[in-house]
C-alpha positions, 0 to 999 in steps of 0.5 A: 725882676732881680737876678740872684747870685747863686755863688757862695761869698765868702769874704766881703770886699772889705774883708779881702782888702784887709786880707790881701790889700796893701797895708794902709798903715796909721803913724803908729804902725808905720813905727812898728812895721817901717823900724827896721833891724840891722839885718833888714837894713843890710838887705835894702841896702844891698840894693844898686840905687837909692830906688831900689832900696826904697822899694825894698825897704816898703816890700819888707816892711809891707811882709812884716806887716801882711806877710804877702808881696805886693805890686804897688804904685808910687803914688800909693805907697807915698806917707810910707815912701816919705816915713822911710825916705826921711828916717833912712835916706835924709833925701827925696827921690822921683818916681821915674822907674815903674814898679815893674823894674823895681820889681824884676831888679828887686827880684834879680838881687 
């Protein structure tokens, strides 16, 4: 005996990760989302250390992209990270601090 949904579906999984997932960015639109203007540059530079700026760099490029913010791991976000890191920053970084003290300095700024 199968049980019916009686709710309504409106969008598939796949189509609320379109709408609402983090960006899973090809090499062409990491150049179209993660080149950044002078302005958006003075933004994540503005940020207290090289961390922050990253996180940063990824929510603007991520909003660019998505128009929305996002919680993410490191670990997620790591071809992106690794984009911006080389074209910004010339240095890698460790991922020591959680998104949540990226997010609430980000937040304070």
């Amino acid at each position: 005996m199968s049980i019916k949904n009686k709710n309504l579906t409106i969008l598939s999984e796949v189509e609320k990760f379109a709408l609402y997932g983090l960006p899973d960015f090809d090499n062409d639109q990491r150049m179209e989302y993660l080149i950044f203007s002078e302005q958006e540059i003075a933004v994540f530079s503005s940020r207290p250390n090289i961390h922050d700026q990253v996180y940063c760099a990824l929510q603007v490029g991520y909003f660019k992209a998505k128009h929305n913010f996002f919680q993410f791991s490191w670990e997620e976000s790591e071809e992106d990270r690794s984009f911006i890191l080389t074209r910004y920053f010339n240095k890698k970084m460790s991922p020591s601090r959680t998104r949540k003290d990226s997010l609430q300095s980000l937040l304070q700024g």
